[in-house]
C-alpha positions in Angstrom: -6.2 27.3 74.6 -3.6 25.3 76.4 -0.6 27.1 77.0 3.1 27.0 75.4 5.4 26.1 77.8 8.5 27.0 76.0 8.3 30.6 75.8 9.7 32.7 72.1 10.9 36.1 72.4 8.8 37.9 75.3 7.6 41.4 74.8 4.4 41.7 76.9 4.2 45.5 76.3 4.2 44.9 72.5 1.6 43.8 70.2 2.6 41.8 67.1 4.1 43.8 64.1 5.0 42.5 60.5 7.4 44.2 58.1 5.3 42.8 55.2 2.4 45.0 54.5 -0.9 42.4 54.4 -3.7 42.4 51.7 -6.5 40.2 51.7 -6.7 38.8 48.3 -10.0 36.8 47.6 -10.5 35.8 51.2 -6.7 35.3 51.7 -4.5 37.2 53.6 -0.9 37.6 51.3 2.1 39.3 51.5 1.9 42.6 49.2 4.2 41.6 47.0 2.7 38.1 46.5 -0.6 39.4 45.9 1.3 41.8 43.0 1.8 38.3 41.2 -1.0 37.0 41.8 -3.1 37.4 38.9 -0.2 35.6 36.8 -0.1 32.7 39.4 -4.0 32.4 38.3 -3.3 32.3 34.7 -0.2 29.9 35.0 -0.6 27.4 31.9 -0.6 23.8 33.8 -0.4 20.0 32.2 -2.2 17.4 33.3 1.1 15.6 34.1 2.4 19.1 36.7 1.7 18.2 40.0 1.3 20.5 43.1 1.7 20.3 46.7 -0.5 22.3 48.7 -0.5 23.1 52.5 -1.3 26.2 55.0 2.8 27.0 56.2 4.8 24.9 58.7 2.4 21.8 57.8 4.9 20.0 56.7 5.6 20.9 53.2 9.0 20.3 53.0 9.0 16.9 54.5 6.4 15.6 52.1 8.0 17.3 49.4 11.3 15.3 50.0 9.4 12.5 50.3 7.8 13.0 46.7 11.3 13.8 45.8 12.8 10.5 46.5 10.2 8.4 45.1 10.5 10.4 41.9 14.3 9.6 42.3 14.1 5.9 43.3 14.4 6.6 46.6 18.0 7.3 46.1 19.6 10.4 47.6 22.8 10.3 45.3 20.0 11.1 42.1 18.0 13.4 44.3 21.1 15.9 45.2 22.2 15.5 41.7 19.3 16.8 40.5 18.6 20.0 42.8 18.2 23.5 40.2 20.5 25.9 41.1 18.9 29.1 40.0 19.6 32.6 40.4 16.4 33.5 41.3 16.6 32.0 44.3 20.2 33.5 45.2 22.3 30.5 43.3 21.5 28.0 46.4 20.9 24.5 45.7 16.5 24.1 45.8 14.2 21.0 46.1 12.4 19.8 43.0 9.3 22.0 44.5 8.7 25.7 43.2 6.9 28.1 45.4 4.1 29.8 42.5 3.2 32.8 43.9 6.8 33.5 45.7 8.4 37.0 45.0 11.1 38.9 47.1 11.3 42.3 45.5 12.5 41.5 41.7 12.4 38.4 42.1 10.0 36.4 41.0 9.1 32.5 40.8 7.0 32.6 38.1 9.7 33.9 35.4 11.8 30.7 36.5 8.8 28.2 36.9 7.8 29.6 32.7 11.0 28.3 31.7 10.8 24.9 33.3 9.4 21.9 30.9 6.7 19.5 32.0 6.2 18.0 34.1 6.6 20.9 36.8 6.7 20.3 40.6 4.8 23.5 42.5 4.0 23.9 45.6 1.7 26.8 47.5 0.3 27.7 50.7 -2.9 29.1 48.7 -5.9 27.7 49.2 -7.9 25.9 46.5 -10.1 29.0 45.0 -5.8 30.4 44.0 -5.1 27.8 41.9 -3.9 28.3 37.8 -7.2 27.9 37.0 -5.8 25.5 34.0 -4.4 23.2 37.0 -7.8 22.7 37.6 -9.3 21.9 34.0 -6.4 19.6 33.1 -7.0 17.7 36.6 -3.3 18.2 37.9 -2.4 15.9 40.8 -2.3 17.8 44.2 -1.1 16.8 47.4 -2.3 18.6 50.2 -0.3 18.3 53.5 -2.1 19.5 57.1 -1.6 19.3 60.6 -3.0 20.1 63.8 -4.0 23.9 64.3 -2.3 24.1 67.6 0.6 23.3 66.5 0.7 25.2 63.1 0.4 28.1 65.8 3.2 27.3 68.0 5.7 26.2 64.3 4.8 29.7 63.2 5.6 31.5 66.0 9.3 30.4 66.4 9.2 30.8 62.3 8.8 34.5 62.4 11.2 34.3 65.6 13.9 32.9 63.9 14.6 35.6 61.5 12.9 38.9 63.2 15.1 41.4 61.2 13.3 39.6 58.3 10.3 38.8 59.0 8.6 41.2 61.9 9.4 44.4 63.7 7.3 43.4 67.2 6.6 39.8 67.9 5.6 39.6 71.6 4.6 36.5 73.5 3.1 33.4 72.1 -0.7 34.4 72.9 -0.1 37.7 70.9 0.3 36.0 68.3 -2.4 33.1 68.3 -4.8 36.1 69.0 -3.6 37.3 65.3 -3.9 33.8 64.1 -7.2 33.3 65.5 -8.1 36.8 64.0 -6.9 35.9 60.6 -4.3 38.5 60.9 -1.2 36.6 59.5 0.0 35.6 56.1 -1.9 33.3 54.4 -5.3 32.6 57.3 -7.9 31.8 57.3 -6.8 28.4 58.7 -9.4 26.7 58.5 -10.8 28.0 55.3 -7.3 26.9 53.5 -8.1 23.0 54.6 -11.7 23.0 53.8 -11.1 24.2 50.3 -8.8 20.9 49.4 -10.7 18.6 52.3 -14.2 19.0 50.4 -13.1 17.8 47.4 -10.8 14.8 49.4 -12.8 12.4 47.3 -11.7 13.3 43.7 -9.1 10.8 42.4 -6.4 13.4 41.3 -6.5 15.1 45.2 -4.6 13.4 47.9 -4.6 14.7 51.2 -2.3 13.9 54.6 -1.5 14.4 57.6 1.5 15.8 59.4 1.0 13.1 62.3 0.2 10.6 59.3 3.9 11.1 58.3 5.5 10.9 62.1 3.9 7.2 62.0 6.5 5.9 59.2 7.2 6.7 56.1 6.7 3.3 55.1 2.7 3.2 56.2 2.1 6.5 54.1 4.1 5.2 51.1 1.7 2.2 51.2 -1.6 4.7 51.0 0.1 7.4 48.3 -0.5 7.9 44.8 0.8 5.1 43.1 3.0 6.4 40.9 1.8 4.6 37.1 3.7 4.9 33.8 1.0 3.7 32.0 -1.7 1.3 31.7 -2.4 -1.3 29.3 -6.4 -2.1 29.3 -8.6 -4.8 27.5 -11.1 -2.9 24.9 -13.7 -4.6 26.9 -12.7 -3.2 30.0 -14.4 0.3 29.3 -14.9 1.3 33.0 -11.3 1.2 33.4 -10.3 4.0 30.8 -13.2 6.3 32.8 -10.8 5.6 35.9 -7.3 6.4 33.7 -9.0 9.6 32.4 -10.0 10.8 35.6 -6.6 10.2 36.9 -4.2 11.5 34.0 -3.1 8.4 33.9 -1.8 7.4 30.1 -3.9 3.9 28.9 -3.4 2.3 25.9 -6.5 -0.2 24.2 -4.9 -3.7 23.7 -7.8 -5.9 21.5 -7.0 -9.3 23.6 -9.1 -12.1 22.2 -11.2 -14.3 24.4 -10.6 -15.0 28.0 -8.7 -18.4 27.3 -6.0 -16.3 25.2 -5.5 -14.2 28.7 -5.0 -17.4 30.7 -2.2 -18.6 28.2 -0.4 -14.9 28.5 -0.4 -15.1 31.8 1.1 -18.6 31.7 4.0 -17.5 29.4 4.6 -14.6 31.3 5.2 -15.6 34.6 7.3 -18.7 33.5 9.1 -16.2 30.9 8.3 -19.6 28.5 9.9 -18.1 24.7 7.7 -20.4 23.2 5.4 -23.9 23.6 5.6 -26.8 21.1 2.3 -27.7 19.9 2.5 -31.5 21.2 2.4 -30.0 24.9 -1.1 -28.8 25.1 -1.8 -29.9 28.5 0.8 -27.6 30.2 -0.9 -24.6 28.9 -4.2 -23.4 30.7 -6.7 -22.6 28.2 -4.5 -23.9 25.4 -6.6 -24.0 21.8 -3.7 -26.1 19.0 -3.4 -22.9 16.3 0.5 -23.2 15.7 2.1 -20.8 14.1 4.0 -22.1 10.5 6.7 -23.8 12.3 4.4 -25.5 14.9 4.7 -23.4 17.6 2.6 -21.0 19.7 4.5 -17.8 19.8 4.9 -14.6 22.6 2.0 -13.1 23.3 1.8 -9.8 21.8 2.3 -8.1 25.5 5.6 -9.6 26.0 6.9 -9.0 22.6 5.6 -5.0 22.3 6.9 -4.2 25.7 10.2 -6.5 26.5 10.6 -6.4 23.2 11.6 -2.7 22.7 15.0 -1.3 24.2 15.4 -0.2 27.5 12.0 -2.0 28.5 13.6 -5.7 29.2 13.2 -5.3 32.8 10.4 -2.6 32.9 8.1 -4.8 35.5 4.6 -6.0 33.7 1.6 -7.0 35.8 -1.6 -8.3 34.4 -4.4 -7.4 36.6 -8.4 -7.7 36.3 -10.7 -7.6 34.1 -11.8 -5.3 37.4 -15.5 -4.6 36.5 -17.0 -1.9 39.1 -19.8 -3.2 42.1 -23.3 -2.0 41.0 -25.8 -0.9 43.1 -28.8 -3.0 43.7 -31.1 -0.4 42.8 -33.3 -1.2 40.4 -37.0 -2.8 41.6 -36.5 -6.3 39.6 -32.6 -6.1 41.2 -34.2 -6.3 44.5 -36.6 -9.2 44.1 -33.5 -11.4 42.7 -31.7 -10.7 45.8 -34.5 -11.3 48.1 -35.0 -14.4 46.1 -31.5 -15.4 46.7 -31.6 -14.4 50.3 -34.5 -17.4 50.7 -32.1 -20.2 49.3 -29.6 -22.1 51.4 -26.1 -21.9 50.8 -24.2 -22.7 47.5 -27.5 -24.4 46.2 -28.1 -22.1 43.0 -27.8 -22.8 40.1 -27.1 -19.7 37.5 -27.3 -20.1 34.1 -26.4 -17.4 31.1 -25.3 -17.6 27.9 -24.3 -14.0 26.8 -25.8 -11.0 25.8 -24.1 -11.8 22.2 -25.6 -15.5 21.8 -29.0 -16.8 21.4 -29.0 -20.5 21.9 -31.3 -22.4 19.3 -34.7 -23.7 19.9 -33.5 -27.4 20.4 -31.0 -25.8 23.0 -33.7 -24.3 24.3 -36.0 -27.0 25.6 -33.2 -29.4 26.4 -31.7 -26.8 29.0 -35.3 -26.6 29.9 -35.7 -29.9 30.8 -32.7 -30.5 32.6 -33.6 -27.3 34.1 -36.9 -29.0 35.8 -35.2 -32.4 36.5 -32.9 -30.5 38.5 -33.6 -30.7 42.3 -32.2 -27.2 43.0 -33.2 -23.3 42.7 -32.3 -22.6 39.2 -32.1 -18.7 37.8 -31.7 -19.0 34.3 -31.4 -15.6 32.0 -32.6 -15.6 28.8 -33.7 -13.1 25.7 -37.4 -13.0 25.3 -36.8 -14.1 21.4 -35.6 -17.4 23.4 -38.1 -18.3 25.3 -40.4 -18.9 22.4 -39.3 -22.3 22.8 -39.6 -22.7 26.7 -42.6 -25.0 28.0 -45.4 -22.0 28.8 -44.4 -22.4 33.0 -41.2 -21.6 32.9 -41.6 -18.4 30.5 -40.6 -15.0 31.6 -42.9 -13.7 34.4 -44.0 -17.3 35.4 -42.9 -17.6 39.5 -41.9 -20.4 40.5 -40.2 -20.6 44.2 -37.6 -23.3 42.3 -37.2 -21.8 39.1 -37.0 -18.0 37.6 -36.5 -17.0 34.7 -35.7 -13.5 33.8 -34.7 -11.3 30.9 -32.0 -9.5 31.9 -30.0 -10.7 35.0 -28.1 -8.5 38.0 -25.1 -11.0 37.1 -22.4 -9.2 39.3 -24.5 -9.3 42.4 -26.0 -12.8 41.5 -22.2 -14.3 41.2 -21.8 -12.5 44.5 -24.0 -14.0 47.0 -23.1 -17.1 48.8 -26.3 -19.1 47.8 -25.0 -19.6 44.0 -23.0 -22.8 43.9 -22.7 -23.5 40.1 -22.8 -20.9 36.6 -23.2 -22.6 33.9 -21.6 -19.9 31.1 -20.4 -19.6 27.7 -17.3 -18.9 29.2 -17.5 -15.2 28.1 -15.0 -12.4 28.9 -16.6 -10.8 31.9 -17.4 -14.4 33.1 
């Protein structure tokens, strides 16, 4: 272990000493008095909306914690200080937005003040994940979780407990006495180690965010650009049905808007970011998409979005972004999915032609063999796909299972990874939603 140069407190006769007696509670080393609470920190009744930050001590809690706290604020410092809870529980000083769960200091304890606080609650901890309310956990709270190099947690900690001996320790020694109790799992809240891993392993779920102390000494402007983004809510197409599993997982509110087709999206879009109150219907050509259905007096009207959300009070200048439809890759996994892409791999660039009509429609059997034989005048690769009922009316060598190096025809079609690759040049659609 490299050595501290600036040396605490030296007492190289004396081993380390806490005041605070030390239980290990469930793999965790806690003050005695925090572990008297701790079965009521378990059963702490959580909402979705609470949010927690998490860290092992002197990671840098209370720098991401302000951070939080100015976002939350607007990022101004006039709204953040005049929002600090003075509480006698925690000697009538002013405190940050953050309450410590399992804190107590004799008869007083966190908890009784944190019960009285409405949702949504800010909480922070230096217990590790297997601690938490076990309903922050159901309901999918949001947690941050803060680290930061083991080496110099160590070296933080020790001039922690230095800076208020009559406090905090009867004996604190030199620096190495101390790592040697570290490394031993012998002070509050250690095993190290064990407190990252429990929020590291699940670093993948959408409600956990993790950081780094040395992530947060490169700006605050590069972390604020990687946070949680902080949504109010989210207004999706009924269509879009992978993007409510995403809201869900996330807590994140969503409400169901029944848009019509895809031409309707381009016109909302149009008013929208022109803020146009309304089009007369003699001015179809400045509208993309438009279709002439005037309204009594002639004219095509708001768009529902606008009206249901500008509309209201206090939401004039509420910003509104229209996004998507954002339809998830797939993986090519299935056997048939691989001999389309192999397929595709053979042909040159943009020299595909794809051709789909819907899973709704079934063109008719005059359709049919005219697309067919435009199909085989064609003097490209042509993927067409079509519902078995369909091709009934194809000529016998182009129906399903025929293979034809120029021409395939197939039931059912990977269309995202078909629309993907850089030999498709032209789709001929029905102009549907996803398309």
């Amino acid at each position: 272990m490299d050595k501290v140069s600036a040396k605490g407190p030296s007492r190289p006769d004396q081993r380390v000493s806490f005041k605070h007696k030390l239980i290990s509670y469930r793999g965790c080393k806690l003050h005695a008095d925090f572990v008297s609470v701790m079965p009521e920190v378990e059963e702490l009744e959580c909402e979705h909306n609470d949010m927690f930050l998490y860290s092992f001590p002197k990671s840098g809690t209370t720098w991401t914690g302000k951070i939080i706290e100015l976002i939350k604020h607007d990022g101004s410092k006039e709204k953040l200080a005049a929002s600090l809870i003075r509480g006698a529980e925690y000697g009538g000083r002013p405190t940050t937005l953050f309450k410590m769960i399992e804190a107590r200091f004799g008869n007083t304890i966190a908890l009784n003040f944190i019960r009285a606080t409405p949702h949504p609650r800010y909480l922070w901890s230096h217990l590790p994940r297997n601690l938490l309310p076990q309903s922050a956990i159901e309901k999918k709270c949001k947690i941050v979780y803060v680290y930061r190099h083991v080496k110099d947690v160590m070296v933080s900690y020790y001039y922690f407990h230095a800076s208020d001996p009559s406090v905090l320790i009867d004996n604190l020694g030199i620096f190495e006495d101390f790592a040697e109790r570290f490394m031993s799992n012998q002070v509050a809240n250690t095993p190290y180690f064990a407190n990252l891993h429990s929020y590291w392993s699940r670093r993948h779920e959408p409600n956990i965010f993790l950081l780094s102390y040395e992530h947060l000494e490169k700006g605050d402007e590069e972390v604020s650009s990687q946070g949680i983004p902080l949504v109010d809510v989210v207004i999706l197409d009924n269509m879009a049905g992978a993007a409510s599993l995403t809201c869900m997982g996330r807590g994140i509110p969503f409400y169901s808007l029944n848009t019509g087709p895809a031409y309707n999206l381009s016109l909302y879009v149009h008013l929208l970011a022109d803020d146009i109150e309304a089009i007369a219907v003699d001015q179809p050509a400045t509208v993309p998409g438009f279709i002439p259905v005037p309204g009594p007096d002639g004219k095509i009207r708001v768009p529902i979005m606008k009206t249901l959300l500008h509309g209201q009070s206090g939401m004039k200048n509420v910003p509104l972004y229209c996004v998507g439809p954002l339809i998830p890759a797939e993986e090519t996994t299935k056997p048939d999915d691989k001999k389309v892409k192999q397929w595709l791999d053979e042909k040159t660039l943009q020299s595909v032609v794809y051709i789909f009509f819907g899973s709704m429609m079934s063109p008719r059997p005059d359709q049919v063999r005219e697309i067919a034989e435009a199909v085989r005048s064609l003097d490209r690769p042509v993927i067409w796909s079509i519902k078995n009922l369909a091709q009934d009316a194809l000529p016998e060598e182009l129906k399903c299972g025929t293979f034809d190096k120029q021409i395939r025809i197939v039931e059912w079609a990977p269309q995202k990874l078909i629309l993907a690759h850089e030999s498709v040049g032209v789709f001929v659609s029905h102009c549907g939603w996803k398309d």
